[in-house]
C-alpha positions in Angstrom: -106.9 50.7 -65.1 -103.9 50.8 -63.1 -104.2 47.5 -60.9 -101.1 46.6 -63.5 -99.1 49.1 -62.4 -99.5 48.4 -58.6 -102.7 50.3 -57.8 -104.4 48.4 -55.3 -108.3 49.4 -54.8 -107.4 51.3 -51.5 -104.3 53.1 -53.6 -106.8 54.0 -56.2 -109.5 55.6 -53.7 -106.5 57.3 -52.4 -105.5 58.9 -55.7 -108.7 59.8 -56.5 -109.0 62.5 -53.3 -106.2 64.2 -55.7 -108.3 66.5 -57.8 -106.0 66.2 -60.9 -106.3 62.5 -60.9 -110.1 62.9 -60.3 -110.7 65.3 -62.9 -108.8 63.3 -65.6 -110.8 60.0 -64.5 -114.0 62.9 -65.3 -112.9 63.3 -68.9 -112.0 59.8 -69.3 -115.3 58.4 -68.2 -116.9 61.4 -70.5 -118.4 63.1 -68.0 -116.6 66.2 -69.2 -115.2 67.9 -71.9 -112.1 68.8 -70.5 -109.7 69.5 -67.1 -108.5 73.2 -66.4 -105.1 73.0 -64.0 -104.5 76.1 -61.9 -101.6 77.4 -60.5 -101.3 76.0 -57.7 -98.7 72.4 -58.5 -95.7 72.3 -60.9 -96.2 71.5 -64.3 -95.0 67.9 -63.9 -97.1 67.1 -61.0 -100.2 68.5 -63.0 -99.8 66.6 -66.2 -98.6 62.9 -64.2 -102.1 62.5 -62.8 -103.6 62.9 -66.6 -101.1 60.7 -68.3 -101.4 57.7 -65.4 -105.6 58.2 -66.4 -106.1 59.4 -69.9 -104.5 57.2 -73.1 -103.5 58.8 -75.9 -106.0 58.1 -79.4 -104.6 56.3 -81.9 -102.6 57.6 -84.0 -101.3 60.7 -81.5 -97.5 60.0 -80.8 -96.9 63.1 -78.4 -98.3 64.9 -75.3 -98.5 68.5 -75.3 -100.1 71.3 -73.4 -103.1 74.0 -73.9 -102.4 77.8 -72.2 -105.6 79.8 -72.1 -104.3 83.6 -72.0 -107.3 86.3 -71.4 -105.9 90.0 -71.9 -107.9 92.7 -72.5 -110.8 90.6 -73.3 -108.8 88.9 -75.5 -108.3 85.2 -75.6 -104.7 83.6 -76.9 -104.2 79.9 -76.7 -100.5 79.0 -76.3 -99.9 75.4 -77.4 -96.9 73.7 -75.5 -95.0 75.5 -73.9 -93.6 73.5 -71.4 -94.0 69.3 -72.3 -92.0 69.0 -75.8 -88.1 70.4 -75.4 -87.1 71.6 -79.6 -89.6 70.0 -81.5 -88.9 69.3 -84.9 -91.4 69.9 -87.5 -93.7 66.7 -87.7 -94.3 67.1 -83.7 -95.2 71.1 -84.4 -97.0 69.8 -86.9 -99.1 67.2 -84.4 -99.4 70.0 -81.7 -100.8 72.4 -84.3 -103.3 69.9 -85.2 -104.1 68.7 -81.4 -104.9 72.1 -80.6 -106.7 73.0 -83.0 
């Protein structure tokens, strides 16, 4: 998948000991649903690994991000907080729908 953008084989088994990249190859191969990111890397070197691993469908023109809140055994999903800078409508309009 990424021999094209100078992966070799022994980059790629290197990569993959990086949890983010191994847990986006997860969901890509369908093995899983989804990838939770903790706390513990920047927001930019979270989200690389997934976009390097996992294409966008066709048809989805932006990125965006999923928070998972739990407060008071309440659940509250923030969409996007930190990938698209002043959205206009049509891409609130596309997160909307992505995370729904």
């Amino acid at each position: 998948m990424r021999s094209r953008k100078g992966w070799t084989m022994t980059e790629t088994r290197r990569q993959l000991r990086n949890p983010y990249v191994f847990g986006a190859m997860m969901v890509h191969e369908r093995m899983v649903d989804g990838q939770v990111h903790g706390i513990d890397q920047s927001y930019p070197n979270a989200i690389r690994p997934v976009l390097q691993v996992i294409a966008r469908r066709p048809g989805v023109s932006k990125v965006s991000g999923l928070y998972l809140m739990i407060i008071k055994n309440r659940s509250y999903l923030l969409a996007d907080t930190t990938v698209n800078i002043h959205p206009d409508a049509e891409t609130l309009a596309e997160i909307a729908i992505l995370a729904a």
